[in-house]
N, CA, C and O of each residue as an XYZ file, in Angstrom:
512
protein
N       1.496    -22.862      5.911
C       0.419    -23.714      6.379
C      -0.941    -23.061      6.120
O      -1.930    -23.634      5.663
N      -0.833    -21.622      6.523
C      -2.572    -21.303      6.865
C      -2.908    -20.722      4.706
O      -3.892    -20.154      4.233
N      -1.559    -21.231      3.953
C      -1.698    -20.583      2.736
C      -2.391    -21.821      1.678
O      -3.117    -21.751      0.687
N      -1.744    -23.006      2.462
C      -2.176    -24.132      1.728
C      -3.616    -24.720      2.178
O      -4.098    -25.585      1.448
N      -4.396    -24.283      3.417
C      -5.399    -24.131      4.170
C      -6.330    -23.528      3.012
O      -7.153    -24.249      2.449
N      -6.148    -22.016      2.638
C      -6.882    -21.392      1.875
C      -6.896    -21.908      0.555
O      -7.934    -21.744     -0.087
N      -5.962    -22.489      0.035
C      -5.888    -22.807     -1.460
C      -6.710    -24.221     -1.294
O      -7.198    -24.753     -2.291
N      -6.822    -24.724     -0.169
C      -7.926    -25.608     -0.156
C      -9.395    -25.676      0.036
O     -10.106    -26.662     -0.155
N      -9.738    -24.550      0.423
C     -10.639    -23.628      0.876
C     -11.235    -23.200     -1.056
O     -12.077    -23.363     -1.939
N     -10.196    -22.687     -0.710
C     -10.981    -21.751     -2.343
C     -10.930    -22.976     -3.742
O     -11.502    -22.696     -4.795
N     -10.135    -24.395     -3.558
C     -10.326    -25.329     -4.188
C     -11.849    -25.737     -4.453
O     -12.519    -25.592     -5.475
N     -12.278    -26.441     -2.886
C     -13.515    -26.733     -2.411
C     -14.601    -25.548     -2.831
O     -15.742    -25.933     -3.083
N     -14.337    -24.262     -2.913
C     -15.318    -23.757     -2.829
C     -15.387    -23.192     -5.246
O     -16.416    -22.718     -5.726
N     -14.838    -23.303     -5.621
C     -14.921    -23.928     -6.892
C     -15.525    -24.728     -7.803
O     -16.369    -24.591     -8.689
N     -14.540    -26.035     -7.118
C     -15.570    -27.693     -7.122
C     -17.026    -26.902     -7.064
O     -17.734    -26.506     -7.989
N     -17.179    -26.834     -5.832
C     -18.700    -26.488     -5.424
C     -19.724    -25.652     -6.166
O     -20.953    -25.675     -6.101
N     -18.984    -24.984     -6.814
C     -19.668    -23.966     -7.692
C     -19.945    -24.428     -9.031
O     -20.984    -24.096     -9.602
N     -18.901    -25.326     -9.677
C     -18.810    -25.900    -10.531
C     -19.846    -26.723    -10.738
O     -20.259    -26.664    -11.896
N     -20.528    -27.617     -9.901
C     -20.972    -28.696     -9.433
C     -22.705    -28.064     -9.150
O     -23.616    -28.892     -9.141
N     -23.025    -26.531     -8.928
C     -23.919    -26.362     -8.875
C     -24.339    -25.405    -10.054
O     -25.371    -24.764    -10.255
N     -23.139    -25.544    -10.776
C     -24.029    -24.621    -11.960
C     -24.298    -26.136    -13.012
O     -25.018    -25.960    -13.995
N     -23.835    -27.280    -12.827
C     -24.020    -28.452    -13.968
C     -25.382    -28.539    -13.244
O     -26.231    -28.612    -14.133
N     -25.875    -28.560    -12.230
C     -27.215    -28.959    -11.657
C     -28.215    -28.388    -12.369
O     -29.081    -28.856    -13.108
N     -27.734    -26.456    -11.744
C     -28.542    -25.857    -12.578
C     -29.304    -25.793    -13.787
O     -30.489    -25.792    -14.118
N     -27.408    -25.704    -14.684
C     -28.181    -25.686    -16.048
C     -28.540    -27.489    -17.003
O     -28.860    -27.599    -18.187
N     -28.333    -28.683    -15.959
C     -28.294    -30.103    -17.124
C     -29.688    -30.232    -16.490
O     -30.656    -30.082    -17.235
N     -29.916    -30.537    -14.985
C     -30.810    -31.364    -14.170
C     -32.122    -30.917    -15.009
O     -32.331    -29.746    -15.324
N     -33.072    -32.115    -15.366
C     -34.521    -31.642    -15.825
C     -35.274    -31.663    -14.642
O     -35.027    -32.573    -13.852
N     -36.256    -30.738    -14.323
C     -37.299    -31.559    -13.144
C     -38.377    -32.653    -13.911
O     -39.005    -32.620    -14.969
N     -38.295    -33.262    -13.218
C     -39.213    -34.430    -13.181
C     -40.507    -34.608    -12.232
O     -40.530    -35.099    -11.103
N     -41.678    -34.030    -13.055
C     -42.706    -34.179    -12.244
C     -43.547    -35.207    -11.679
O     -44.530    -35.091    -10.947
N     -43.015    -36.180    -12.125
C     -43.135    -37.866    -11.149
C     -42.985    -37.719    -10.112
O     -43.722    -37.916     -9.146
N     -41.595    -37.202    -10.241
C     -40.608    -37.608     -8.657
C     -41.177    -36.900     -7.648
O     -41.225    -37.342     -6.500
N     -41.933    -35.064     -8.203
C     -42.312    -34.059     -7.264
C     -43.163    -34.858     -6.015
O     -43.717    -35.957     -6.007
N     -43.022    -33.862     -5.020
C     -44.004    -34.105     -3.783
C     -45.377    -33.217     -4.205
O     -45.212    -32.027     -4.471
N     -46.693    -33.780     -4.263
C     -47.859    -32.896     -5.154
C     -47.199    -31.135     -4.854
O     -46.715    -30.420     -5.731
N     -47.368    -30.761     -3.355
C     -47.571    -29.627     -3.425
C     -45.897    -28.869     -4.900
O     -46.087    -28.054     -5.802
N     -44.966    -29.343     -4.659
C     -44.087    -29.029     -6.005
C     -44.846    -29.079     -7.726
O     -45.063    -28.215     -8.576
N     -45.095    -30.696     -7.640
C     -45.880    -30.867     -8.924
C     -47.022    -29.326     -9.138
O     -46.764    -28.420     -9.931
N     -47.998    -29.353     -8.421
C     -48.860    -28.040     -8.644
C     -48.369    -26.873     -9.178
O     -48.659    -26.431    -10.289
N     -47.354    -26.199     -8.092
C     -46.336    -25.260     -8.845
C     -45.404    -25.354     -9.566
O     -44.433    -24.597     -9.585
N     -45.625    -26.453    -10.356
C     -44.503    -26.646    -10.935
C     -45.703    -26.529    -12.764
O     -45.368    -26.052    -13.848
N     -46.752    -27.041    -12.444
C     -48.120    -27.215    -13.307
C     -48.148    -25.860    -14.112
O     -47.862    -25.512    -15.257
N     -48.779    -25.077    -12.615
C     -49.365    -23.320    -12.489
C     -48.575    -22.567    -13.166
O     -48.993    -21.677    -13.906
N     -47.138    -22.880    -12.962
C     -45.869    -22.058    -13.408
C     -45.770    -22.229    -15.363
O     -45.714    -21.313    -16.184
N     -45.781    -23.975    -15.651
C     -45.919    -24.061    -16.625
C     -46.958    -23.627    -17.586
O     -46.717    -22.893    -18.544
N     -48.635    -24.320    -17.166
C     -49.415    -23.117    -18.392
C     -49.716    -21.757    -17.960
O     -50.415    -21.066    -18.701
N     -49.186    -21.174    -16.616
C     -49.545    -19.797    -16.446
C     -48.585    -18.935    -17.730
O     -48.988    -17.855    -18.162
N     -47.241    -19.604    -18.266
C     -46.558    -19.119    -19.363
C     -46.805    -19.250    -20.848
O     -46.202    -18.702    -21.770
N     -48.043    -20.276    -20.891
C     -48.317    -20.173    -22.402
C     -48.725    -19.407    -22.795
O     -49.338    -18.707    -21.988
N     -48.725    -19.036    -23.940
C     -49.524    -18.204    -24.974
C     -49.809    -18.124    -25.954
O     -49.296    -18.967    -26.689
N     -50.486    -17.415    -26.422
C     -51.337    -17.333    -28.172
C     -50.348    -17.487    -28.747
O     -49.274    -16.917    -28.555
N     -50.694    -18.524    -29.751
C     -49.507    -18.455    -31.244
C     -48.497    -19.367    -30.743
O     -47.630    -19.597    -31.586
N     -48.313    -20.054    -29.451
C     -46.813    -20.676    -29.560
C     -47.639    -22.144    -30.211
O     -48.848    -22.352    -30.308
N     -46.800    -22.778    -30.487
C     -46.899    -23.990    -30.769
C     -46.944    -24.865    -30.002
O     -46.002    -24.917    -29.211
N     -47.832    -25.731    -29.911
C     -47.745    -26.653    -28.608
C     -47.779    -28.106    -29.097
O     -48.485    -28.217    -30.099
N     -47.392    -28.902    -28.808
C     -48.160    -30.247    -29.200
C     -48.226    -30.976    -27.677
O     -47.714    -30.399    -26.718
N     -48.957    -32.410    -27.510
C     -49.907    -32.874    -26.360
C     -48.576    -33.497    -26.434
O     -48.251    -33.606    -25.252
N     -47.387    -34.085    -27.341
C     -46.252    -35.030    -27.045
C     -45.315    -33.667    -25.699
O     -45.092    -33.866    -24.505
N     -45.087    -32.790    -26.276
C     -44.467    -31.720    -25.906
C     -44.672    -31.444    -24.709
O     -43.823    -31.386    -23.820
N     -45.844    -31.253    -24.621
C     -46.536    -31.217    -23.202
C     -46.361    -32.466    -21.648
O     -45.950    -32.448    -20.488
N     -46.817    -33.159    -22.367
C     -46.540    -34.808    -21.381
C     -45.203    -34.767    -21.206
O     -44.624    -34.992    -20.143
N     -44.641    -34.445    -22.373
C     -42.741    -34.491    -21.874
C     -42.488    -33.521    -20.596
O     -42.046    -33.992    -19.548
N     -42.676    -32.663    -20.685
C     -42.680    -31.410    -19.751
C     -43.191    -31.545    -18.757
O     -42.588    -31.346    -17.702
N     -44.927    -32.066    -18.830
C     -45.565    -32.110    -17.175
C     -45.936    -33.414    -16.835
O     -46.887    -33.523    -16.060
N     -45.273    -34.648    -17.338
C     -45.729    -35.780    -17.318
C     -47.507    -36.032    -17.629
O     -48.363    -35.464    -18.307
N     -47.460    -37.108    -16.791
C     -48.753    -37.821    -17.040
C     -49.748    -36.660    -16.581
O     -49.304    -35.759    -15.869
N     -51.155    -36.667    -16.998
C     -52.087    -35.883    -16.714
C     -52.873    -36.598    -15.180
O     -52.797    -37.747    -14.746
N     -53.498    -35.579    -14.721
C     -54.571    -35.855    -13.866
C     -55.753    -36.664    -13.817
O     -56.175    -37.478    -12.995
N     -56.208    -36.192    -14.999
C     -57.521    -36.743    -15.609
C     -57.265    -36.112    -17.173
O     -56.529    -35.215    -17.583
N     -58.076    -36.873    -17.734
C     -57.731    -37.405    -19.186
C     -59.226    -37.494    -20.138
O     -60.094    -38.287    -19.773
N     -59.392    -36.829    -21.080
C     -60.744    -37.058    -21.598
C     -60.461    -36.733    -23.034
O     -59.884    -35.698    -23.366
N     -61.029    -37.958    -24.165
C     -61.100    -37.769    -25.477
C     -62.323    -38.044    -26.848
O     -62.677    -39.149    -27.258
N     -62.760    -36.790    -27.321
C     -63.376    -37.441    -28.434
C     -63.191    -37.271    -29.809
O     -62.626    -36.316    -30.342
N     -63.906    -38.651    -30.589
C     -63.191    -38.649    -31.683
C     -64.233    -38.374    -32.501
O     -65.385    -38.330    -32.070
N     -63.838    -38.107    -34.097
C     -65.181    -37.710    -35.088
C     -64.600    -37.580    -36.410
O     -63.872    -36.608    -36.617
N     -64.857    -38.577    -37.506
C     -63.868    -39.253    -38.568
C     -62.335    -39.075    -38.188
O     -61.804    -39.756    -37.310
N     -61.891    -38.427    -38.678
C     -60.401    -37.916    -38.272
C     -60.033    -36.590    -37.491
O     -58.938    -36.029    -37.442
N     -61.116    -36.265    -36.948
C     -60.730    -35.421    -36.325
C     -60.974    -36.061    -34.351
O     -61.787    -36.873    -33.911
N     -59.851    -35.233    -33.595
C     -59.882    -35.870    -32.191
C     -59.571    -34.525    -30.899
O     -58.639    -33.739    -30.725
N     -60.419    -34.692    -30.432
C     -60.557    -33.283    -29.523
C     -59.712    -34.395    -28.076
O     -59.780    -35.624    -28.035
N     -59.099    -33.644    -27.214
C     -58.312    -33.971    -26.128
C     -58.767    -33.067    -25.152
O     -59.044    -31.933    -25.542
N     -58.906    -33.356    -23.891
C     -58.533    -32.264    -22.759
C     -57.843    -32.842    -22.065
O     -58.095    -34.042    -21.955
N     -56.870    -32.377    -21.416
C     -55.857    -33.223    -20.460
C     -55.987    -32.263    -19.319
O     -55.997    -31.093    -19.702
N     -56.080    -32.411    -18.156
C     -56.302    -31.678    -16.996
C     -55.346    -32.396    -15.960
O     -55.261    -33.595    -15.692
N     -54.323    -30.798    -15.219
C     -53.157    -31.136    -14.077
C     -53.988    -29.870    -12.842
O     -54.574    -28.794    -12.954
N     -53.644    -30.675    -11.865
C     -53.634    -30.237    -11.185
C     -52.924    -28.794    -10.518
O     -51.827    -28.921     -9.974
N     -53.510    -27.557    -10.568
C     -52.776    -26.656    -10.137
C     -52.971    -25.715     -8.666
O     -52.272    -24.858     -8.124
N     -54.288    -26.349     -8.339
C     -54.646    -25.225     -6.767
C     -55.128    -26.566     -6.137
O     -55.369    -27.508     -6.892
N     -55.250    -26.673     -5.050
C     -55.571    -27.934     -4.045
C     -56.705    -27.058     -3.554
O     -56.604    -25.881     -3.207
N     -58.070    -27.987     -3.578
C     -59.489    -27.274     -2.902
C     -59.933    -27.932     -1.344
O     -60.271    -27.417     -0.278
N     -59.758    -29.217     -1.777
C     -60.023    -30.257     -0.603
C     -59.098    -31.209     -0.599
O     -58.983    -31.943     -1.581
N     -58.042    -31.388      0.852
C     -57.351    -32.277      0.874
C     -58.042    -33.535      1.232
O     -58.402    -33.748      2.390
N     -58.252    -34.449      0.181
C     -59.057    -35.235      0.556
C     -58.114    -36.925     -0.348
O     -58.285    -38.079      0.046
N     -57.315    -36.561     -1.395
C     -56.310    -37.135     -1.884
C     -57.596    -37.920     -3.071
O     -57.945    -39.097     -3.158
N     -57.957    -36.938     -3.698
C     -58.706    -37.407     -5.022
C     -58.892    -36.194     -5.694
O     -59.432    -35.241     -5.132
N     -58.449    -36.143     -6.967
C     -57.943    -34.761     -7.737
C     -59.390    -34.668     -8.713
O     -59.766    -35.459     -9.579
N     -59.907    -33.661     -8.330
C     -61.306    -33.143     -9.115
C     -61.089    -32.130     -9.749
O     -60.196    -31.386     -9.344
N     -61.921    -31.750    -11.070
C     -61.407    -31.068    -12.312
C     -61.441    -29.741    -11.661
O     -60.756    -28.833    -12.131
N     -62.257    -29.531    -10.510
C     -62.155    -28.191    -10.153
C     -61.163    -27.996     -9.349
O     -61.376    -27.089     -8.544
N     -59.641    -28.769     -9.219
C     -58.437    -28.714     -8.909
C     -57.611    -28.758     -9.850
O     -56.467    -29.131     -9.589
N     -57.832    -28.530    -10.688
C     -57.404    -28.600    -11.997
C     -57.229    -27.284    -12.828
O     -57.816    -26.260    -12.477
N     -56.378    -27.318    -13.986
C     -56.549    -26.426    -15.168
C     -56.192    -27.689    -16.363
O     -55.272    -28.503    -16.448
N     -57.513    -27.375    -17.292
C     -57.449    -27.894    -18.869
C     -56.904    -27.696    -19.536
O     -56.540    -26.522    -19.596
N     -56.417    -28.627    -20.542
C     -55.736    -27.660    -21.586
C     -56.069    -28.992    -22.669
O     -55.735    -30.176    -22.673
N     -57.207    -27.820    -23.893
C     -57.494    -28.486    -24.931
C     -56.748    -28.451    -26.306
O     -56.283    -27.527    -26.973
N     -56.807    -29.744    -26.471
C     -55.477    -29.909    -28.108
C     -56.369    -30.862    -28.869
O     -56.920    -31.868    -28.422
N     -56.416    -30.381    -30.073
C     -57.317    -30.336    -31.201
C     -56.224    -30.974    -32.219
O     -55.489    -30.196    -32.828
N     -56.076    -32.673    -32.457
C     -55.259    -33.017    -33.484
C     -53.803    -33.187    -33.068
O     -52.853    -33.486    -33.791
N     -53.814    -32.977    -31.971
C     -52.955    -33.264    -30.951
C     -51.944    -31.813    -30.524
O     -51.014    -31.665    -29.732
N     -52.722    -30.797    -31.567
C     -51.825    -29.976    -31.290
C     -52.844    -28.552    -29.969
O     -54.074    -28.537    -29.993
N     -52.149    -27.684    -29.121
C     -52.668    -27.352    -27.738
C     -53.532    -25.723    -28.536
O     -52.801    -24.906    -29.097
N     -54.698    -25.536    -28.480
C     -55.617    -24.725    -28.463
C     -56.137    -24.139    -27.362
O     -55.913    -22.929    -27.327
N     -56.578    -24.447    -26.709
C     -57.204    -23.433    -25.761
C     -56.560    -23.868    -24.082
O     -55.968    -24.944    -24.160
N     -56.544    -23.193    -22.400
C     -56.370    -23.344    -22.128
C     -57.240    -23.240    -20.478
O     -57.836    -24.314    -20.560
N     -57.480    -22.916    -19.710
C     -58.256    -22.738    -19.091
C     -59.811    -23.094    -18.635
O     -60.337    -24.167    -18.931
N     -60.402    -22.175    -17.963
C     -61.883    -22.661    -17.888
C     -62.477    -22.723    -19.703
O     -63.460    -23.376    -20.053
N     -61.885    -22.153    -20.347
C     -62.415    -22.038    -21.748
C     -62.234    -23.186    -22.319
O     -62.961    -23.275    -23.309
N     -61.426    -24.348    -22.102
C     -60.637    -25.551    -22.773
C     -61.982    -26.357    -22.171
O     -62.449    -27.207    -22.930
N     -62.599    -26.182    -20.972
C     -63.276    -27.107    -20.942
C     -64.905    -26.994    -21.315
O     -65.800    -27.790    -21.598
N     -64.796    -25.795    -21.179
C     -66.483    -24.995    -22.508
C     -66.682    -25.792    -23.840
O     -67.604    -26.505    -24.236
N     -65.308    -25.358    -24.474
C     -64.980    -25.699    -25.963
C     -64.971    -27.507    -26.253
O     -65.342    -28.067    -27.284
N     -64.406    -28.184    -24.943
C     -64.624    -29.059    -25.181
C     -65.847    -29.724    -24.949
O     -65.859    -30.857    -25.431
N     -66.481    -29.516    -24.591
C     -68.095    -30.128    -24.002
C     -68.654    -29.510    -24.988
O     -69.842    -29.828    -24.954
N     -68.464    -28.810    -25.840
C     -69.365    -28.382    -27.115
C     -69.054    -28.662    -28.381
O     -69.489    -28.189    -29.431
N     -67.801    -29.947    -28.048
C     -67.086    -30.117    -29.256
C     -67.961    -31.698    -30.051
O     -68.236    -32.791    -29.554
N     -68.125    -31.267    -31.109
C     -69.039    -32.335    -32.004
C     -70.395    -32.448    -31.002
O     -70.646    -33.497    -30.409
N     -71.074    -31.480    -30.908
C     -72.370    -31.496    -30.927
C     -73.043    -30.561    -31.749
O     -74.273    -30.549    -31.791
């Protein structure tokens, strides 16, 4: 009795393991679904890891952190400067997201160049 107890025991506790490593490694997060304070760290975490030289594109990006915060574009024959700005530190809970709650991230042709307070320098000086 107490043998078929355990073999049910260590069944269940299997399953269970099983079941949390498919979570682990299939589940995408989805930054829709987040509650803000998740979305933020979920933001911070993402461009606090970029860096020089990787490749980025703005499709790549949106896939990853969804929709942006605020959104700003200019254009100039064929060329098209982007800044897309997410939210990553909360200043004033006031439930209206201002760029200075924010980090930029500028993509030039759609592909990601600069990132930070610098993304939004570069862009305000872009085609003037």
């Amino acid at each position: 009795m107490i043998k078929k107890v355990l073999q049910y025991i260590v069944l269940g506790l299997a399953v269970y393991a099983v079941i949390v490593m498919l979570v682990i490694n299939f589940y995408k997060d989805d930054p829709q679904a987040m509650i803000w304070q998740d979305r933020e760290a979920f933001n911070n975490r993402f461009i606090s890891k970029l860096e020089i030289g990787q490749e980025k594109t703005i499709d790549g990006v949106l896939k990853t952190l969804g929709s942006p915060d605020l959104t700003f574009a200019k254009k100039d024959d064929d060329n098209v400067v982007q800044i897309i700005y997410y939210r990553t530190q909360l200043v004033k809970s006031d439930g209206i997201t201002t760029r200075d709650e924010c980090t930029g991230l500028l993509f030039e042709n759609g592909k990601l160049t600069l990132w930070g307070p610098s993304a939004s320098v570069a862009y305000e000086k872009a085609f003037n």
